[in-house]
C-alpha positions in Angstrom: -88.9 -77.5 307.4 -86.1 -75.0 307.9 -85.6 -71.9 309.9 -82.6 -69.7 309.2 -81.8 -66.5 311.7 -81.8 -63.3 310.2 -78.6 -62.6 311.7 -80.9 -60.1 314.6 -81.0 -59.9 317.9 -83.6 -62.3 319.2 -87.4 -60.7 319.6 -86.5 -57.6 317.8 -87.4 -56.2 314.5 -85.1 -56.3 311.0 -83.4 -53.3 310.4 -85.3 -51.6 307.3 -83.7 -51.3 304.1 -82.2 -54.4 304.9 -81.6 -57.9 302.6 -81.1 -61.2 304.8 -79.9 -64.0 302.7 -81.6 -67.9 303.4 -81.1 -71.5 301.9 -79.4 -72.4 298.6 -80.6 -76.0 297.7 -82.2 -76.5 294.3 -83.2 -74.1 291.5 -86.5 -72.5 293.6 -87.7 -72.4 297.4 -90.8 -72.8 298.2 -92.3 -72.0 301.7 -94.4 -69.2 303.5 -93.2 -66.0 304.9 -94.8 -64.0 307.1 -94.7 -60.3 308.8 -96.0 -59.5 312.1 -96.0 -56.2 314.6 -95.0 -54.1 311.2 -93.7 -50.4 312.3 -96.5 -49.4 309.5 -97.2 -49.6 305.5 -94.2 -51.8 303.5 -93.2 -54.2 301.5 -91.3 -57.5 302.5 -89.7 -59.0 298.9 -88.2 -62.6 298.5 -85.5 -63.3 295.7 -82.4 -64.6 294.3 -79.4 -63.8 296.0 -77.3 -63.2 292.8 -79.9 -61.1 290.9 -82.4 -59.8 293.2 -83.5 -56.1 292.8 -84.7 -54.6 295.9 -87.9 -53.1 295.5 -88.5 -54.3 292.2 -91.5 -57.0 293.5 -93.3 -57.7 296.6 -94.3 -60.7 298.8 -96.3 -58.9 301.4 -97.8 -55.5 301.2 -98.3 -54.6 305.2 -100.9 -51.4 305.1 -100.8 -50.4 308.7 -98.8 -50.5 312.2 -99.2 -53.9 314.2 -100.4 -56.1 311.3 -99.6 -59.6 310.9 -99.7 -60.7 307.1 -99.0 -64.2 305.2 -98.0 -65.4 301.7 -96.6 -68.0 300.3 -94.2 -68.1 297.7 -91.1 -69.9 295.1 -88.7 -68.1 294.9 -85.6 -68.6 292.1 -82.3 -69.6 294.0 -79.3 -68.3 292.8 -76.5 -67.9 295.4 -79.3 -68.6 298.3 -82.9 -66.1 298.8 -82.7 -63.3 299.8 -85.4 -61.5 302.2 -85.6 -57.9 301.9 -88.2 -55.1 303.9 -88.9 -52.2 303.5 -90.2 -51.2 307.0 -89.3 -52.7 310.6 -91.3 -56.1 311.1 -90.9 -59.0 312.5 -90.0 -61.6 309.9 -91.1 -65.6 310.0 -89.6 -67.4 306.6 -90.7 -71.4 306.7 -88.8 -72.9 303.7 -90.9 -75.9 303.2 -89.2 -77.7 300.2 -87.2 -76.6 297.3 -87.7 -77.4 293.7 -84.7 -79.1 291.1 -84.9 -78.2 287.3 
């Protein structure tokens, strides 16, 4: 299991409009990510590094203040992942494996 800072301030919230970029080992990550206390309706995206659009998918689709949402997901590696929001939240990425072509 790995847990990689988001390069924030301990206990508060990712800057919106903001990428964060995570692990690089093997061709996907695989883990869960999670939102919590969300400043109110958003989108949190997980992607390649090298080629990830912002905006253009979604992970998580918080629909209100204070919610705490989960999902798991693979995401392609290229360059590392990259976690992106859309709104202020509280982020929790859990990489739990990675997958090799």
């Amino acid at each position: 299991r790995w847990m990689y800072p988001f390069n924030a301030t301990p206990g508060t919230k990712p800057t919106a409009g903001t990428r964060y970029t995570l692990g690089s080992q093997g061709s996907a990550a695989v883990g869960n990510i999670t939102v919590t206390d969300t400043n109110g309706p958003g989108f949190v995206q997980v992607g390649p590094s090298a080629t990830m659009i912002s905006g253009a998918t979604s992970n998580i689709n918080p629909t209100a203040a204070g919610e705490t949402v989960a999902n798991f997901f693979i995401a392609p590696v290229a360059g590392g992942f990259d976690v992106f929001t859309s709104n202020e939240t509280h982020i929790i990425a859990d990489q739990v494996g990675y997958m090799t072509e």
